[in-house]
Steps between C-alpha positions, in 0.01 A plus 500: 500500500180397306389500163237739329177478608222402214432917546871638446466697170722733293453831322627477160615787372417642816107493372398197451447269799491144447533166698863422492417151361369490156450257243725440151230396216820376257394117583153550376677443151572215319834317512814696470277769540372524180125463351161389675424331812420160513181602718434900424238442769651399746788788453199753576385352788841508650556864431137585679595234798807709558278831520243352689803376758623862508768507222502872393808472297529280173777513301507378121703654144376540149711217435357230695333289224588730346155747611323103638578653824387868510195379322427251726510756808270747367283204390480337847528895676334744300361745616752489733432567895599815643885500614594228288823571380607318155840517384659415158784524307677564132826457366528108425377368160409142443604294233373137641463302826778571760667786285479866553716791310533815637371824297491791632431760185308752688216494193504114599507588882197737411297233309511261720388742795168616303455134410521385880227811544294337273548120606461559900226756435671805681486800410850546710721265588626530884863384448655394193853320475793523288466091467872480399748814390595517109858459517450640100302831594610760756313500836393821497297443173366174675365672816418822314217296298318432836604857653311624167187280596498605858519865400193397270282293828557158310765422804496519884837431595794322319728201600761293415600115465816313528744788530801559686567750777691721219227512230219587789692781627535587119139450420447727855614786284273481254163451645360378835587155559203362734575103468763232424472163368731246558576117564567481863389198739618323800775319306609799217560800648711661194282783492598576917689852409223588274191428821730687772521804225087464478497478863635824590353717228122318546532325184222240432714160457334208299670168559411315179512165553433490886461097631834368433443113420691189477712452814289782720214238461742204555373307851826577695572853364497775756164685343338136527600487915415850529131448353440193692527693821326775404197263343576717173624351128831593354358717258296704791866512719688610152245788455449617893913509453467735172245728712762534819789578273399900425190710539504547121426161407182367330531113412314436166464114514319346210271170429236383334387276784265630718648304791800636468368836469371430862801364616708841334269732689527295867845662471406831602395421866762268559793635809811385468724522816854668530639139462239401233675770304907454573450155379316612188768784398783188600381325121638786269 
């Protein structure tokens, strides 16, 4: 059994092909996710390395920065080359570094949507996400606020984050539910029910938070041995692992370093062996 190769790509929403390893533009923030960059320059040449390395999929939110990071794509992007696919979300206010409050008012939901229009340039936005469900509002008003904007051309397709396998089949019945976002990694694998249900109905899954670290970096964990034999770095062996679990899964690793941009995209091409894999699935 091998790994993707740096080709393998995805149809979201059954439309929209992209390369099943993307790039997550939160880090291009400052800490806790919240204001400027320290180097706004060196943010936009990031994003363009990743599109000149074949990145066709970058994922970001309104509140990243909050707007620092949709700004900073269609800064570094605009005009933006032909089957580029940008994704966003809505539904998480900010109120300071490291906090975020969920809102999901559908006049809210709506604002924010026309304002991401207007800060990424688009005059339609391929996939928007519900970034977290409103415990306070009904779902149906949530997801009807984007259903009204796709009706109107301001929306491609519409996804999810952070859900369970009983609010996506919920949210199924109310529009088309093209993509899921959710932590999931070598060593948290909470969100397992929720991937096999994308997996069988050809759900787009987003594992947020993709390169476990800590003790998968550690010299003598099992990720370390593995990448040593393969000539690979954890991080590369963590992400080739994401891209064997399930068809329907695009990786969105994030940096500002362009080194480790590199080093994220090497994953792609790398094959991982029957046994490469056993051993990997052994750490949950």
């Amino acid at each position: 059994m091998t790994a993707v190769a740096p080709t393998d790509t995805f149809a979201l929403g059954g439309d929209l092909p992209v390369h099943r390893l993307g790039y997550g533009a939160m880090q291009l923030t400052g800490p806790g996710v919240w204001d400027e960059p320290a180097d706004p320059e060196n943010a936009r040449r990031v994003l363009r390395a990743a599109v000149e390395q074949g990145v066709d999929f970058i994922d970001t939110a309104d509140s990243y920065g909050p707007v620092v990071s949709e700004r900073l794509i269609a800064e570094a992007l605009h005009p933006y080359p032909e089957g580029l696919v940008v994704a966003t979300k809505a539904g998480l206010t900010r109120q300071g570094p490291g906090i975020w409050t969920p809102v999901g008012r559908p006049a809210y939901l709506r604002q924010q949507v026309e304002l991401s229009l207007r800060t990424l340039r688009l005059e339609r936005i391929d996939l928007i996400q519900l970034h977290r469900i409103d415990a306070e509002v009904p779902l149906a008003d949530q997801l009807g606020a984007f259903k009204e904007l796709q009706e109107e051309g301001k929306v491609r397709h519409i996804g999810l984050s952070e859900v369970s396998v009983a609010e996506l089949q919920q949210a199924q019945e109310i529009v088309d539910v093209v993509s899921v976002q959710n932590l999931y990694n070598l060593t948290n694998r909470q969100s397992q029910e929720v991937l096999d249900h994308c997996t069988q109905h050809g759900i787009a899954f987003i594992p947020w938070f993709p390169i476990a670290t800590g003790d998968l970096a550690s010299p003598d964990s099992p990720v370390a041995d593995i990448a040593r034999e393969l000539d690979a770095t954890p991080a590369q062996v963590a992400l080739a692992w994401l891209l064997h679990t399930s068809p329907v899964v695009l990786p969105i690793p994030g940096t500002k370093s362009l080194d480790h941009l590199a080093e994220n995209l090497g994953a792609a091409g790398l094959r991982l062996s029957a046994e490469d894999v056993a051993r990997l699935d052994a750490l949950a």
